[in-house]
C-alpha positions as CSV (number, residue, x, y, z in Angstrom):
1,X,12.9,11.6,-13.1
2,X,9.8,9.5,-14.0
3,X,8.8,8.8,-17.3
4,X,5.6,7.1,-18.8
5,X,4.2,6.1,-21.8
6,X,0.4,6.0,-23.4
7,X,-0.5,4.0,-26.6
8,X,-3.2,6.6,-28.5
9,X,-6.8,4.3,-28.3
10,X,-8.4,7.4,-30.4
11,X,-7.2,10.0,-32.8
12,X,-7.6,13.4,-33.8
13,X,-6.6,14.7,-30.2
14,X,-4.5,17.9,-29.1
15,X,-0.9,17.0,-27.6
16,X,-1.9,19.2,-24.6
17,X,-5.6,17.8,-24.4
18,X,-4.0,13.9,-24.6
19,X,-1.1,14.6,-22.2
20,X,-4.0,15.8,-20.0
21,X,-6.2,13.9,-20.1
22,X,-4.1,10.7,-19.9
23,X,-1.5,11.4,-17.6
24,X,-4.0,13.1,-14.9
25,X,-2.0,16.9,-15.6
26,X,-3.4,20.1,-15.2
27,X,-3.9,21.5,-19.2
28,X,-1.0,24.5,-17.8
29,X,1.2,21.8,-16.8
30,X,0.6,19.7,-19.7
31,X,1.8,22.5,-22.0
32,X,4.8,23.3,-19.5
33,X,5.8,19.7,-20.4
34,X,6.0,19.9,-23.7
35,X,7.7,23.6,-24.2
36,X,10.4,22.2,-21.8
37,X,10.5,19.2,-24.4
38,X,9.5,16.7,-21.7
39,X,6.9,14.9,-23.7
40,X,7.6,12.7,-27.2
41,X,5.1,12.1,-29.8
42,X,6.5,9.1,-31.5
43,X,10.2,9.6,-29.9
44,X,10.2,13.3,-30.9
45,X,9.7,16.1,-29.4
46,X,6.6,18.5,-31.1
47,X,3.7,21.6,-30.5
48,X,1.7,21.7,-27.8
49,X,-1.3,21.5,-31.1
50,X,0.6,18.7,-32.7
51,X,-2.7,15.6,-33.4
52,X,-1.9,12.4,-31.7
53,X,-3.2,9.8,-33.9
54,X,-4.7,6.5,-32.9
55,X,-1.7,4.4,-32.2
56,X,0.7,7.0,-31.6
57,X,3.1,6.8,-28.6
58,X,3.5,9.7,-26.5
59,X,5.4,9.5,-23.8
60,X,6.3,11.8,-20.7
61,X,9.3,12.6,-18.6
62,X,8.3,14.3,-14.7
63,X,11.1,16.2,-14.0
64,X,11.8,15.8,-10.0
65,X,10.6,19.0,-8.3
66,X,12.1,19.6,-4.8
67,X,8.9,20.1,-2.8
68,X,9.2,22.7,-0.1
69,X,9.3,21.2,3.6
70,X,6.0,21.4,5.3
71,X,5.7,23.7,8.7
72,X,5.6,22.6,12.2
73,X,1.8,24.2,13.2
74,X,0.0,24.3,16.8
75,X,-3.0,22.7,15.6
76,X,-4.8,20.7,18.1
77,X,-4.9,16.6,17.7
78,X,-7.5,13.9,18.6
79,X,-4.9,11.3,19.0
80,X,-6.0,7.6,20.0
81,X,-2.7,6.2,20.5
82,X,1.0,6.6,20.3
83,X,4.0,5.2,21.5
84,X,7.8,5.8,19.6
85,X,7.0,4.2,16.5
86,X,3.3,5.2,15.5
87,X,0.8,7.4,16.1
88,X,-3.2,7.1,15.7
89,X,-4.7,10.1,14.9
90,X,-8.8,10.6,15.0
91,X,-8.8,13.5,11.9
92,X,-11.9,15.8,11.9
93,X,-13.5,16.6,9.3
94,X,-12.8,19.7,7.3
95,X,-8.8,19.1,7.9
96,X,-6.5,17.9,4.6
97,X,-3.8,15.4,5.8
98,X,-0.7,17.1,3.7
99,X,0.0,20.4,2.1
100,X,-0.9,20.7,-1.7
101,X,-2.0,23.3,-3.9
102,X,-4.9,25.0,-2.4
103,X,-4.1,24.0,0.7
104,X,-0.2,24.8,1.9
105,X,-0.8,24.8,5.2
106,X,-3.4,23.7,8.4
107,X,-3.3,20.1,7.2
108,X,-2.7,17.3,9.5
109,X,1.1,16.9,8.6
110,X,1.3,20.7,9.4
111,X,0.0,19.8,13.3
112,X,2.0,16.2,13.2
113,X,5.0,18.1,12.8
114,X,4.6,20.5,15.2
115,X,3.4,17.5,18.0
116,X,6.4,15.0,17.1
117,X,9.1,17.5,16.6
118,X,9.7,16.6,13.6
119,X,10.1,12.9,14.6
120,X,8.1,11.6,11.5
121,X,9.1,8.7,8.6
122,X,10.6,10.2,5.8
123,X,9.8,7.8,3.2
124,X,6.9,10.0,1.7
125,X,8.8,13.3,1.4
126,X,8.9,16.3,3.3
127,X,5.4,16.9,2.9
128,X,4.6,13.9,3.4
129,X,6.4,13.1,6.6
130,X,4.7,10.3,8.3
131,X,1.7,9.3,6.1
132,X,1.7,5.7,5.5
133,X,-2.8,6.0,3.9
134,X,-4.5,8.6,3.4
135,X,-8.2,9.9,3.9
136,X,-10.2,12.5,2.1
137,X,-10.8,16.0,3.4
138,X,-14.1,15.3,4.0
139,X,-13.6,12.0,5.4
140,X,-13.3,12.1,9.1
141,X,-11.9,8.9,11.6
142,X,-8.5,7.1,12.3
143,X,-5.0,7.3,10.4
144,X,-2.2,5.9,11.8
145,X,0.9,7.7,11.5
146,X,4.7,6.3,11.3
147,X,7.6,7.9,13.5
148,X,10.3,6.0,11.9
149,X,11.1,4.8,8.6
150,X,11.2,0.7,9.9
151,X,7.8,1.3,11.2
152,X,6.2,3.2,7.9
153,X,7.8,-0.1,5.7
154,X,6.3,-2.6,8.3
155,X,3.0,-0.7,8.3
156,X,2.6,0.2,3.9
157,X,3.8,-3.9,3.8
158,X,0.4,-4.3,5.6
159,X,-1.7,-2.2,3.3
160,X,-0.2,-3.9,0.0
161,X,-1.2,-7.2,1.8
162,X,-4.8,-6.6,2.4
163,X,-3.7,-7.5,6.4
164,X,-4.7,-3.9,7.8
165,X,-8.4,-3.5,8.5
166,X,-9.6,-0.7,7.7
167,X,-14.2,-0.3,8.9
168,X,-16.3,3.0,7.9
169,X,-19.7,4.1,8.5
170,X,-21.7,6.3,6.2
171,X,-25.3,7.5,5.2
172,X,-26.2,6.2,2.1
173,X,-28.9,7.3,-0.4
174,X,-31.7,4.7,-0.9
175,X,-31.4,1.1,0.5
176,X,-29.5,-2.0,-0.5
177,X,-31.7,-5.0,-1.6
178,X,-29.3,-7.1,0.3
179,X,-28.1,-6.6,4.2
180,X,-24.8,-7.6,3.6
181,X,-22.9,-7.9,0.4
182,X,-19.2,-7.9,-1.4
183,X,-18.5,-5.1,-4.2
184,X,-15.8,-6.3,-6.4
185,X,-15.3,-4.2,-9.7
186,X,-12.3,-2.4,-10.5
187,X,-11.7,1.1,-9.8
188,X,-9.8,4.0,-12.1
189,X,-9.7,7.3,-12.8
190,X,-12.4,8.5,-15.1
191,X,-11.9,9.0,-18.8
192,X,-14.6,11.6,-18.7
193,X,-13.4,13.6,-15.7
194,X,-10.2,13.4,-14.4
195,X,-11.5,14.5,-11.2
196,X,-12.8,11.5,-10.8
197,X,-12.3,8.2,-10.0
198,X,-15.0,5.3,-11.6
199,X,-15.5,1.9,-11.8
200,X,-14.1,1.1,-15.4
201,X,-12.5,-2.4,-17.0
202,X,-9.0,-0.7,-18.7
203,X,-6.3,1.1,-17.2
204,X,-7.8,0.0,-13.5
205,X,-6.6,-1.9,-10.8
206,X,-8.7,-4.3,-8.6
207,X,-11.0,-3.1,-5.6
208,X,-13.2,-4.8,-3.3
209,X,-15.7,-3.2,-0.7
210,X,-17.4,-5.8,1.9
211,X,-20.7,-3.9,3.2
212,X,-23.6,-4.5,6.4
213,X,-26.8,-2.4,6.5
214,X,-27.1,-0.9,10.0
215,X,-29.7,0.7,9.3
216,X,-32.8,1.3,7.2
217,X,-34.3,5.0,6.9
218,X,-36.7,6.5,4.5
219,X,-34.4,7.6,1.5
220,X,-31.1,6.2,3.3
221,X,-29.3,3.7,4.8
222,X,-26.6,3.3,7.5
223,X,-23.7,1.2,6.2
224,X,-20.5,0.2,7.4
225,X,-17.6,-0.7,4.8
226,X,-15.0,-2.9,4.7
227,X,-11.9,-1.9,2.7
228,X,-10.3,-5.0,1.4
229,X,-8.2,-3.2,-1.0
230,X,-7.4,0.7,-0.8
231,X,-8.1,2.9,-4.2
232,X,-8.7,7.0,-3.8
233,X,-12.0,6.8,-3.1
234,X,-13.1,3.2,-3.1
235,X,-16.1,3.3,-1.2
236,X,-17.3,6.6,-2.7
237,X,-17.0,4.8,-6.1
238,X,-18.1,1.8,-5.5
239,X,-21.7,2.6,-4.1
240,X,-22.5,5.4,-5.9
241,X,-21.8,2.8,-9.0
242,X,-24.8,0.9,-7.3
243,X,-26.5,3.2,-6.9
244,X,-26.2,4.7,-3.4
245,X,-23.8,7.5,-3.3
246,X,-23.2,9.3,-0.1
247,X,-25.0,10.9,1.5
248,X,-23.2,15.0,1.2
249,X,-20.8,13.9,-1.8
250,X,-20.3,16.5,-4.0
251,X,-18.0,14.7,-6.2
252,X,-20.4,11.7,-6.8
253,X,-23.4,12.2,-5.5
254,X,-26.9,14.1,-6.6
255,X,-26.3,17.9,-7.8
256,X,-28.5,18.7,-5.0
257,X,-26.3,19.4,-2.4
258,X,-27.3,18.3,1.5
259,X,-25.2,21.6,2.5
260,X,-25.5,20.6,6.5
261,X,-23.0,17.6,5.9
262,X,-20.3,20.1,3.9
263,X,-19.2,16.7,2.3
264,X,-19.8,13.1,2.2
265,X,-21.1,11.3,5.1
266,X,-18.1,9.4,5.9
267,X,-16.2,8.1,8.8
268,X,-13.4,5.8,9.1
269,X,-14.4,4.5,12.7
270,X,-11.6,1.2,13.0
271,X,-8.1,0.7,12.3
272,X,-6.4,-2.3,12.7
273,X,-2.8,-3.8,12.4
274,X,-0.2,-5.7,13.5
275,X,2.5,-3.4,15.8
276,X,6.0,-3.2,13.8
277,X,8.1,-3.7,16.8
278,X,6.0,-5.9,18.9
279,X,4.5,-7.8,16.3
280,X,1.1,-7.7,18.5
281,X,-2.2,-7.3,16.6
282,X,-3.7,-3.9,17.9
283,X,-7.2,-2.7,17.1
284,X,-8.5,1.2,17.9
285,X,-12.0,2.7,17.5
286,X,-14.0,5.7,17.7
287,X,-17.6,7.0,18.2
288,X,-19.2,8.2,15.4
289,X,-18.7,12.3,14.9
290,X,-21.2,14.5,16.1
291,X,-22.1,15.5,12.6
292,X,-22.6,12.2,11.4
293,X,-25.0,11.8,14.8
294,X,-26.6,14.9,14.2
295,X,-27.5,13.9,10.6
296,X,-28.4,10.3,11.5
297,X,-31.3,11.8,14.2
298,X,-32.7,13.6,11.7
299,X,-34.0,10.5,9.3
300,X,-36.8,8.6,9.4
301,X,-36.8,4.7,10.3
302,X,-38.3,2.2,8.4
């Protein structure tokens, strides 16, 4: 069981809408919550209409949900490396790394599974088995995958240190002024949408993007991205809050949709880290996609 608590900043709100809107539920689920008696307004229980005034306390209780186990599928792998400990794993784009809601199966974990034998980490659940970071759908490039559960610990320690390099390339719309540059504003989800993610100064936590133009193109730019710190969608965020979203995203990018990229523009070309059993730094990389070429060929330079 996992329980949170929000202090009300504003008043005059439905329990269901607040619950929503605040604890990043589904409205259905929300209202689940609260007919089960899993949510408090003010340490008791109430409707689903019930107003939360400003300075109320509502707080929730997640019940734990046994997730079903994932499937072994024959799904063909790009895989860089792998040894009896890790795996890295070039994803394409198009393919979800685990089974959720929408998408229960063809993910990544669905082909891991079926590779490994079931020989995956278990420290993120069973569907889950394996994934130490993640990358969006649309996001193509290199994950690294744990077998065991020592490796996963060795390899998340990494991430929480800020010692696991992590380089992307994308199109970008417009041009920085600057070639190269630090982006250091902290990211959260977005009190407007809670699809989103934004650049916002309460309830956020700290994120910091180092960029290099490659390029310059009329209308675009190529960039690479360094991930200093890892938030859902850091690099999305963060240039689109200056001004440059990528090129293809639908989430925060232009309405107009470039519909040849199906998706942002995005490819996590390096991995880096330091083995878990040999304690040796490795480093992997990949050429950029095909669609990311194809796109690339078809700007102009400047």
């Amino acid at each position: 069981m996992e329980e949170k608590t929000v202090v009300a900043e504003v008043g005059g709100v439905r329990l269901d809408a607040f619950v929503s809107q605040n604890f990043g539920l589904s409205r259905s689920l929300a209202v689940t919550l609260i007919e089960d008696g899993n949510v408090l307004l003010n340490g008791k229980t109430a409707k689903k209409k019930a107003a939360v005034g400003m300075g109320d306390t509502v707080s929730v209780t997640m019940p734990d949900l046994m997730e079903p186990e994932a499937e072994p599928q024959d799904i063909p792998l790009h895989i860089v490396y792998e040894d009896a400990h890790l795996l890295v794993v070039n994803k394409p784009k198009g393919m979800v790394v685990h089974p959720a809601p929408g998408n229960p199966d063809g993910t990544l974990v669905n082909a891991l599974l079926y590779h490994c034998k079931g020989q995956l980490s278990g420290i993120n659940g069973v569907m889950r088995p394996g994934i130490v970071h993640r990358i969006d759908k649309d996001t193509s490039g290199l994950l690294m995958v744990a077998k065991t559960d020592k490796a996963h610990n060795f390899l998340a320690e990494q991430i929480k240190e800020h010692s696991f390099t992590r380089e992307y390339e994308a199109i970008v719309y417009g041009n920085f002024k600057e070639s190269s540059g630090t982006i250091n504003f902290p990211i959260g989800r977005d009190p407007k949408n809670r699809q989103r993610m934004a650049v916002v100064f309460v309830n956020s936590k700290p994120a910091v993007t180092h960029y290099e133009v490659l390029e310059r193109f009329e209308g675009f730019s190529h960039v690479r991205f360094r991930l200093e710190t890892g938030r859902t969608h850091q690099i999305r965020v963060h240039s689109a809050y200056l001004g440059h979203p990528l090129a293809g995203d639908p989430l925060y990018g232009p309405k107009k949709i470039i519909t040849e990229l199906d998706g942002q523009c995005l490819n996590a070309g390096k991995i880096g880290f330091v083995h878990p059993e040999s304690k040796e730094y490795m480093e992997f990389s990949v050429d950029l996609p095909e669609y990311f070429k194809r796109f690339k060929s078809k700007l102009k330079p400047i």
